[in-house]
N, C-alpha and C positions, 0 to 999 in steps of 0.2 A: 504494500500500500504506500502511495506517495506523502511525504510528507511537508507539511511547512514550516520551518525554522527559524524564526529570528534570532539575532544578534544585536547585541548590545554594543556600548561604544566603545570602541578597541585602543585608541590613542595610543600608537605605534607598538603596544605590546603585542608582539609575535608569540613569543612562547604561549601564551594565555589562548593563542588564537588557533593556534597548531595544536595544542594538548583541544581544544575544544572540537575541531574538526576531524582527529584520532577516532575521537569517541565518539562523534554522530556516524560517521562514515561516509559521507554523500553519495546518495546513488543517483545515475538520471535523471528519476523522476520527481526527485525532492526538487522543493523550489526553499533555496534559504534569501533571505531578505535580512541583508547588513543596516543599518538603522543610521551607518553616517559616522561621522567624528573617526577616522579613518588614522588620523595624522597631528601630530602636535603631541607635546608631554611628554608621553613616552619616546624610547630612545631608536625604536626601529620601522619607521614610519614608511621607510622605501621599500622593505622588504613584506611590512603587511600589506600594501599595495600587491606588490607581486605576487604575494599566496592570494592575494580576491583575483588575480587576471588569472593564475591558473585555473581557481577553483572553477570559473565558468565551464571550462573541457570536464568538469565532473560533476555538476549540478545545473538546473537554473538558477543565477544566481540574478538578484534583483538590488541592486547598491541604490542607498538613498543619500543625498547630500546632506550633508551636516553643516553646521556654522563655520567650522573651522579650514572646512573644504572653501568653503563661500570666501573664506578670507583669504586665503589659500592662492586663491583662483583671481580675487581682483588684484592681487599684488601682482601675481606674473600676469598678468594685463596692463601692471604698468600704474596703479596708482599706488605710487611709491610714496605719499602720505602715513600709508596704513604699514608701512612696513616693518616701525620702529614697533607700531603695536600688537603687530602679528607675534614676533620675536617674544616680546612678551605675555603672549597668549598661548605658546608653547611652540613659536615657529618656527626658533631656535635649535630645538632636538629634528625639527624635520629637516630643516637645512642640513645638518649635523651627520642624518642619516645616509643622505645623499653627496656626504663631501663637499660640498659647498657654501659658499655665506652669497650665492645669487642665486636670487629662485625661477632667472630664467634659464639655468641650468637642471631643471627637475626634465627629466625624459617626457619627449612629444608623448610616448604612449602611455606614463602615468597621468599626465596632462587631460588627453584625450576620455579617458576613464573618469577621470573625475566632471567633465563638463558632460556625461552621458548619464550619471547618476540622476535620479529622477526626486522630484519635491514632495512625491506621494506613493504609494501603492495602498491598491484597492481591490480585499477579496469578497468575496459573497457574503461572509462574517465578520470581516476587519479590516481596519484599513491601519498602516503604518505609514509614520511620520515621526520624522528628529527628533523636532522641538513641542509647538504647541498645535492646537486647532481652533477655531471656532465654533462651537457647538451650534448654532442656532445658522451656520453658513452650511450648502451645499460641497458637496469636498471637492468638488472641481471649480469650486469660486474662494478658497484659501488663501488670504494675502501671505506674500510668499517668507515678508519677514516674520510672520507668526510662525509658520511652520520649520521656519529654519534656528529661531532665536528664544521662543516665547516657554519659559521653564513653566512645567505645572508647581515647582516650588515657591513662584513667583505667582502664576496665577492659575489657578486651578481649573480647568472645563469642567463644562456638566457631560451629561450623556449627547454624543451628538446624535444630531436630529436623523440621520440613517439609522440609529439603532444599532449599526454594527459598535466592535468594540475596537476599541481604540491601543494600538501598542506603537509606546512611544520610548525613547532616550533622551538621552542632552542634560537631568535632571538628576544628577548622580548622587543615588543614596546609599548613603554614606555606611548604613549599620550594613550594607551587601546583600541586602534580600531585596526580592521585585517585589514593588510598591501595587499590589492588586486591588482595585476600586470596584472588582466587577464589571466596570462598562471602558476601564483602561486600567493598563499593564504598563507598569515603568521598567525597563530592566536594562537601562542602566544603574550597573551596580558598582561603579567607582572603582576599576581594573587599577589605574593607573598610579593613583593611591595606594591604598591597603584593602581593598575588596576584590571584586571577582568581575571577569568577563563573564557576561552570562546570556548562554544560549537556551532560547524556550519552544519548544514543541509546541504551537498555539491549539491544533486541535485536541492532543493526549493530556498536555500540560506535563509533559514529563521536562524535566530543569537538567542542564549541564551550567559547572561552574567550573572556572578557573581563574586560579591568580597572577598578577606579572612575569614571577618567575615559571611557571607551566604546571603549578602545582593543583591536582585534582581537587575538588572539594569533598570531603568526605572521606580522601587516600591519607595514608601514613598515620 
């Protein structure tokens, strides 16, 4: 049976990412759905790039952009305003990963990847996004900085008006457990920190976790 998979926000930790996708396995017909925040923080941001372009040849995989992509992305376009504050926002470990302090040195083809990432996905019973939504907005009428910037820590939605449920990141809680409201699923769970990547089987509900260094939740 095929499965659907979300992921949580990875911020350059690879081993967290690699111990996670060990233990799902990806087959075919799964379809996983990365939730964004790809890069920044953590210290291997080129090389989780290159495990999501492989995984494609082993899954459907479905990348959403995150905030940090979005910043990511206006700088190597050149508004070189934001640059001092990207560095600051963690864009200093990405630079870092890639050997360079110019981020128009980052590879056309991680470039390319990241400007294909999409600002929503939308299933028959849920829809994923980054950051926030509007509840009381159709999900193809979402202003785009809600959905890339808008924390439920800061402002909380209701149920949105499809009724489907809502799984969202960006909003990193801190104690490492996913934030379940019933009508949305927080699961960022602060990898990058002292918590866990964490991958969620939205129809079974079955949980993988791991931590920066590739450590199993629940191992040793």
């Amino acid at each position: 049976m095929s499965r659907t998979i979300a992921i949580g926000d990875i911020h350059g930790c690879l081993p967290a990412l690699d111990t996670l996708l060990a233990a799902i396995r990806p087959r075919p017909d799964d379809t996983i759905v990365a939730l964004g925040d790809y890069v920044d923080r953590g210290p291997r941001s080129r090389e989780v790039i290159e495990r999501l372009l492989e995984l494609r040849h082993q899954c459907r995989l479905i990348p959403l952009l995150g905030n940090h992509e979005e910043m990511m992305l206006q700088v190597i376009d050149g508004q070189s305003q934001l640059y001092v504050d990207w560095l600051l926002f963690g864009g200093e470990a990405t630079l870092q990963s890639y050997g360079t302090v110019r981020p128009e040195d980052v590879p056309s083809s991680h470039v390319d990847f990241l400007r294909n990432c999409r600002l929503l996905h939308e299933s028959q019973r849920y829809f994923y996004v980054h950051g926030g939504y509007l509840a009381d907005r159709p999900l193809d009428d979402q202003p785009r900085d809600v959905l890339l910037w808008d924390s439920i820590k800061k402002r909380l939605p209701g149920p949105h008006c499809s009724g489907k449920t809502a799984i969202v990141g960006h909003a990193s809680q801190h104690n490492g457990e996913i934030r379940d409201l019933g009508y949305l699923k927080c699961i960022d769970t602060w990898c990058y920190g002292v918590g866990w990547l964490t991958a969620l089987d939205v129809e079974s509900g079955q949980v993988w976790q791991a931590d920066k260094n590739g450590g199993m939740r629940g191992e040793g």
